[in-house]
C-alpha positions as CSV (number, residue, x, y, z in Angstrom):
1,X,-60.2,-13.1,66.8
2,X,-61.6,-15.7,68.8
3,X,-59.8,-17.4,71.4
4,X,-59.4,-21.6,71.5
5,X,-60.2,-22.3,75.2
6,X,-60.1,-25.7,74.7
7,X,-58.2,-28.4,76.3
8,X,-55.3,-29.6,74.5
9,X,-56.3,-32.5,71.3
10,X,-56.2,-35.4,72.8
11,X,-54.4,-38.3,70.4
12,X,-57.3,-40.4,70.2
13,X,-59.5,-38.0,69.6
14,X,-61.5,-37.5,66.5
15,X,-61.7,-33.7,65.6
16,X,-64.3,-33.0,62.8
17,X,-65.2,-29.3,62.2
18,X,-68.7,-28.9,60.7
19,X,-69.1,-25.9,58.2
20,X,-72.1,-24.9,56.5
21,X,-73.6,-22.1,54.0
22,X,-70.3,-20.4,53.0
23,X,-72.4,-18.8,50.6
24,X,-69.6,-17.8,48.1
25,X,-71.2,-14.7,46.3
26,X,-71.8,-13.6,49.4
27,X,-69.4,-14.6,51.6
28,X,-67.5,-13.6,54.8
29,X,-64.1,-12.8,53.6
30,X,-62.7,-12.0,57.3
31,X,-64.4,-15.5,58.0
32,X,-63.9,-17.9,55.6
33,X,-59.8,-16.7,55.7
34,X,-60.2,-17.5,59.4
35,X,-61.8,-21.1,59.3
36,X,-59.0,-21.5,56.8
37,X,-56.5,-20.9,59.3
38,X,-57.7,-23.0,62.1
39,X,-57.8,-25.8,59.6
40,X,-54.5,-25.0,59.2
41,X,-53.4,-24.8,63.1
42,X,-55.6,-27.7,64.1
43,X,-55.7,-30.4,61.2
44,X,-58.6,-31.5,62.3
45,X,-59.2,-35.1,61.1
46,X,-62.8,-34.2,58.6
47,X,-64.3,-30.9,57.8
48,X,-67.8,-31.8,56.9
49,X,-69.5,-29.1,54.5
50,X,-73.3,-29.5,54.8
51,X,-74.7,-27.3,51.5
52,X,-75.0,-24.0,50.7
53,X,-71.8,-23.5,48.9
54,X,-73.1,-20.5,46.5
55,X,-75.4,-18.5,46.6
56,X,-76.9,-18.2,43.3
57,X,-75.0,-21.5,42.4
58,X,-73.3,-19.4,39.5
59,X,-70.2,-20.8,37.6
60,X,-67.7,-17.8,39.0
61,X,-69.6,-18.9,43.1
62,X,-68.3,-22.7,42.4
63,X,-65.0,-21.3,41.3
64,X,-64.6,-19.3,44.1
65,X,-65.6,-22.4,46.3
66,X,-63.5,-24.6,44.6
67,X,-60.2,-22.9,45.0
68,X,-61.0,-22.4,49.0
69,X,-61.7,-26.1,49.6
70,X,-58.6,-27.4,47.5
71,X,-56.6,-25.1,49.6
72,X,-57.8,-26.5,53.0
73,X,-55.6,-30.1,52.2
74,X,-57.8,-32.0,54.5
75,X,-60.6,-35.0,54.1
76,X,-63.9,-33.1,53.4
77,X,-67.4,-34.4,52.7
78,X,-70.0,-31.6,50.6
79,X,-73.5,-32.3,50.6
80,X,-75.8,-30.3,48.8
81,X,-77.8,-27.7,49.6
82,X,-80.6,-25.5,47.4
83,X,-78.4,-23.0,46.6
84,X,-76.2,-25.1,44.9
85,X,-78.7,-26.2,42.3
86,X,-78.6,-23.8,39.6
87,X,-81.3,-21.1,40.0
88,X,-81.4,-19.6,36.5
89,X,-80.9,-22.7,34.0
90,X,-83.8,-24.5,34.6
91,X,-83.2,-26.9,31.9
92,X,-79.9,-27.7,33.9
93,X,-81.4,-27.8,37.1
94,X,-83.6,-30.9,35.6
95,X,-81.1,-32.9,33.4
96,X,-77.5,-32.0,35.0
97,X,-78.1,-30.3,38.4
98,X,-74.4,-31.4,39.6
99,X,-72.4,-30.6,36.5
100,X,-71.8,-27.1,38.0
101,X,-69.5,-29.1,41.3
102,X,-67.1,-29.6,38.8
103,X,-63.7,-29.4,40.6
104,X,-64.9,-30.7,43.7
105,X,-66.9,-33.5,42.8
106,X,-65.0,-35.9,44.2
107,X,-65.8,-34.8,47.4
108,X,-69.7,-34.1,47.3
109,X,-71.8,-36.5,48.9
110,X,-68.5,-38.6,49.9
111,X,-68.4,-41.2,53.3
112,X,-65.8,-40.4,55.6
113,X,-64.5,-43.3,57.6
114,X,-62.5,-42.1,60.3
115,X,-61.2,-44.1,63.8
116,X,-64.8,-45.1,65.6
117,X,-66.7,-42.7,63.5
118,X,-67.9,-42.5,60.0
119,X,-69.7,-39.2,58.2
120,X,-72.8,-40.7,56.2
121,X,-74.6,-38.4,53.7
122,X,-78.3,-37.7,53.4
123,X,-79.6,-36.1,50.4
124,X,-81.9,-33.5,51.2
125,X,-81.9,-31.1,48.2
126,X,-83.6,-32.0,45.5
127,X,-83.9,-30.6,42.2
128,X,-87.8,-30.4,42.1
129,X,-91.1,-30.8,45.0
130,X,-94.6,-31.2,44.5
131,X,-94.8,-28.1,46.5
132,X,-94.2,-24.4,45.6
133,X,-91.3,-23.7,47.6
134,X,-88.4,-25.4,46.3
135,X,-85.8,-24.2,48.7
136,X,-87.2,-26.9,51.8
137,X,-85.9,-30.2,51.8
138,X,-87.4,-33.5,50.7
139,X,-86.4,-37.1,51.5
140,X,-86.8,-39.8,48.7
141,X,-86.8,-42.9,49.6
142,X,-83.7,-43.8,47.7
143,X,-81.7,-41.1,49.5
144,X,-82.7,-42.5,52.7
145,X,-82.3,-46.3,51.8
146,X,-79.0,-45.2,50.1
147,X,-78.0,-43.8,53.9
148,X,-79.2,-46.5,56.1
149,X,-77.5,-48.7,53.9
150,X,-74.4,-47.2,54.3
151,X,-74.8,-47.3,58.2
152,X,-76.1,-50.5,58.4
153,X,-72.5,-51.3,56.4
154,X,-70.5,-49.8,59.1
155,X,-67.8,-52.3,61.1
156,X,-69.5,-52.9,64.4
157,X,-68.4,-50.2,67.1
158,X,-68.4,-47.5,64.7
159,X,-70.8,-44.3,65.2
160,X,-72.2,-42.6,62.2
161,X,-72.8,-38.8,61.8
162,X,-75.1,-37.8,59.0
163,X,-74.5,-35.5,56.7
164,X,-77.9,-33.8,55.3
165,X,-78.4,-29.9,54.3
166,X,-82.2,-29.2,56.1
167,X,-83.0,-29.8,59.3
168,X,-84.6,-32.8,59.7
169,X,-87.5,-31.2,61.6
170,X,-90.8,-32.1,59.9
171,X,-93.6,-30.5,62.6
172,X,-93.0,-27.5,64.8
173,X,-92.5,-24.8,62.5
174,X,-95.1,-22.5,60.7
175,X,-96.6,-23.3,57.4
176,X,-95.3,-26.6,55.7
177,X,-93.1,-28.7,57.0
178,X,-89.2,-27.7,56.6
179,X,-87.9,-31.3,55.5
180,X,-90.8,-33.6,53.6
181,X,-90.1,-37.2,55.2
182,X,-88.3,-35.5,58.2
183,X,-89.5,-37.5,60.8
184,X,-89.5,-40.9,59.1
185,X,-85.9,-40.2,58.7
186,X,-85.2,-39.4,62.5
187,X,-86.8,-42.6,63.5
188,X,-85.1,-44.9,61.3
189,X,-81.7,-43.2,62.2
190,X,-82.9,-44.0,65.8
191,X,-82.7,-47.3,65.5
192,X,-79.4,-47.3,64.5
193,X,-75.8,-46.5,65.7
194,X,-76.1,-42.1,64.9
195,X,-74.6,-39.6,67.4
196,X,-76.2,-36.5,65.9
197,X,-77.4,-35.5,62.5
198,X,-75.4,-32.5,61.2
199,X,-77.0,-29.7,59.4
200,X,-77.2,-26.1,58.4
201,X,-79.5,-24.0,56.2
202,X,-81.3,-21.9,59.0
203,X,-77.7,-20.2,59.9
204,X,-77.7,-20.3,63.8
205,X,-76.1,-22.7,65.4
206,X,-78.3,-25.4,67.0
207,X,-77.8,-28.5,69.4
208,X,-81.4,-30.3,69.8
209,X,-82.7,-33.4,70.3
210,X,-85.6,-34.9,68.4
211,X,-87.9,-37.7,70.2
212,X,-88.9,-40.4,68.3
213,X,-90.9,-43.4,68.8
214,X,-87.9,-45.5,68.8
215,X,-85.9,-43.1,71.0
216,X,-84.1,-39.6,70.3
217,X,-81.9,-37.8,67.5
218,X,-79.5,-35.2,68.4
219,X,-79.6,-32.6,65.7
220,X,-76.8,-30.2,65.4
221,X,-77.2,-27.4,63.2
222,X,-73.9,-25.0,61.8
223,X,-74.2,-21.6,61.8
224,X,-73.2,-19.9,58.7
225,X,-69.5,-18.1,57.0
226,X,-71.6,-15.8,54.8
227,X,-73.2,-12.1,54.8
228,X,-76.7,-13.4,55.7
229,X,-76.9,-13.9,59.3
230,X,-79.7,-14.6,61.3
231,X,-79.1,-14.0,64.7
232,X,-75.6,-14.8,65.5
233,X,-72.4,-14.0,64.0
234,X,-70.6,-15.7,61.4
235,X,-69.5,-19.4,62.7
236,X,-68.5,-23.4,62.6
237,X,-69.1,-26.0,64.9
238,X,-66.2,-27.6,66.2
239,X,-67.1,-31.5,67.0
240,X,-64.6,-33.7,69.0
241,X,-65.5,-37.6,69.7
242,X,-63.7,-39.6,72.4
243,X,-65.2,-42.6,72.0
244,X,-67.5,-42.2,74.3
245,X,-68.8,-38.2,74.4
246,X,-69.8,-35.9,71.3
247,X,-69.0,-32.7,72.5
248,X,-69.9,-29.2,70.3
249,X,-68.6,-26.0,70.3
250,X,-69.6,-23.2,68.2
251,X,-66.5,-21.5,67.1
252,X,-66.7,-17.6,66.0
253,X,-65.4,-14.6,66.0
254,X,-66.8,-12.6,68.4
255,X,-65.8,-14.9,71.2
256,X,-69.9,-15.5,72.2
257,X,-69.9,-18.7,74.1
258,X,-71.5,-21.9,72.5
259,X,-74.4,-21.8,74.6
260,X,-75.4,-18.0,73.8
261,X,-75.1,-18.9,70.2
262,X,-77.4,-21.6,69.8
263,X,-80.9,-21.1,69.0
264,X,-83.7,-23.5,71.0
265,X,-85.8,-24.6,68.1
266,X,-85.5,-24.8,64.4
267,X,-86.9,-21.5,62.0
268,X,-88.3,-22.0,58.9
269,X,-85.8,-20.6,56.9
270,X,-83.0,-18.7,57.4
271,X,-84.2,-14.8,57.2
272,X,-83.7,-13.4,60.6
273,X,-86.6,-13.2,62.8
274,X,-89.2,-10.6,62.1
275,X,-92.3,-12.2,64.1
276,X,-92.7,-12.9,67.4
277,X,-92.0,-16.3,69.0
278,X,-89.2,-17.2,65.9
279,X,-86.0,-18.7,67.4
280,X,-83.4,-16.1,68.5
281,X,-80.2,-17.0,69.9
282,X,-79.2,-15.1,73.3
283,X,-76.8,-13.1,71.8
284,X,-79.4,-12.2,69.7
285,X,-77.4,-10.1,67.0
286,X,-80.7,-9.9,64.5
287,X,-79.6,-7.2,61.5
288,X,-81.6,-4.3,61.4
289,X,-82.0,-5.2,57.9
290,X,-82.8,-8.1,56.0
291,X,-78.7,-9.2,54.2
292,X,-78.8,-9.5,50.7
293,X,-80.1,-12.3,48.5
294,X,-78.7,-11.3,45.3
């Protein structure tokens, strides 16, 4: 089990830890029972969940996802990610592509106001694209309004973290872009009060920044607690804010330090790299095999 190195929690510290694509249908067991358990230990003050619950967003995966987040008794924020829109049910995907979050509703999409700090949601998965592949993110304009509005809300002092499920990288990777309106998204978050913009859906960790006309975006990206790794174990980010510093850890269990977990760029998608030049993370723990998807 991995070791906490880390200097005792400071009182007036905030302590968020930063989960993403639990992937219940195929999750982790041995992992998802230890993220429990630092919860636990820790308390930290917000776990923030950025998508990818399920896998096949089937009623028995919500169940299963349900149970584990009543059971952590802590403030939680769940955005939503493309595998949490149902996959079979068209006709519910279109008219009632939530209804499945039943149980844990209250807690989808939810702001988080904590001391300083606030956790902001940006909608990123969408229930239908002009474009073939569904699983990439998109940006409507109402989602983003909806966010900035929400920042621009905030009490003066406080620092927002925003919550999407894709990357916010819009150029960069092969083919089309990974999240439609990406980049407009970056820059109007740069000219506000944002520390980072938390995300997951490639499952390696990831601590980037992204330049922008009106100055940069730090992007941190969760690994994941499922079966389908890319190139690094199953893992969390641990975030703590002292007012001042945003520091990240990438908690796991095979005690790899942060910095060899952490890929340099953003993939496309979250199969493990096949082709040269993708993103591998030093520790480089690539599966022989692609995981399964069903």
């Amino acid at each position: 089990m991995a070791t906490d190195l880390s200097p005792a929690r400071n009182r007036r510290e905030t302590l968020v830890f930063h989960v993403s694509d639990v992937h219940f249908g195929l999750e982790d067991t041995d992992a998802i029972a230890w993220v429990k358990r630092e919860i636990a230990e820790k308390r930290p003050d917000a776990v923030a969940i950025t998508g990818d619950l399920t896998m096949r967003a089937r009623h028995r995966e919500f169940e299963a996802a349900t149970q584990w987040i009543r059971s952590l008794d802590v403030p939680i924020t769940v955005e939503v990610g493309n595998h949490d829109l149902p996959y079979f049910n068209l006709i519910e995907r279109f008219f009632t592509p939530y209804k499945r979050f039943k149980g844990v509703e209250s807690v989808v999409e939810k702001e988080l106001d904590l001391p300083g700090l606030a956790i902001v949601p940006l909608k990123t998965a969408v229930r239908a694209q002009p474009r073939f592949n569904w699983s990439k993110g998109w940006i409507t304009d109402a989602a983003l309004t909806k966010c900035l509005d929400a920042i621009d809300a905030l009490p003066e002092g406080v620092k927002a973290l925003v919550a999407v499920h894709h990357p916010l990288r819009e150029v960069g990777t092969k083919g089309t872009a990974l999240t439609h309106g990406g980049q407009k998204a970056l820059t109007a978050l740069a000219q506000r009060p944002v520390l980072g913009v938390l995300s997951g859906h490639v499952h390696d960790p990831f601590d980037l920044t992204q330049e922008t006309v009106h100055g940069p975006v730090r992007m941190i990206g969760a690994g994941t607690l499922s079966q389908r790794v890319r190139s690094t174990p199953p893992s969390f980010n641990e975030l703590r804010w002292d007012g001042e510093t945003l520091t990240v850890r990438a908690r796991n269990l095979g005690d790899v330090s942060t910095r060899d977990m952490q890929i340099d760029d953003v993939p496309e998608d979250a199969m493990p790299p096949r082709q040269p030049g993708e993103p591998v993370a030093p520790v480089n723990q690539v599966p022989r095999t692609d995981p399964p998807v069903h």
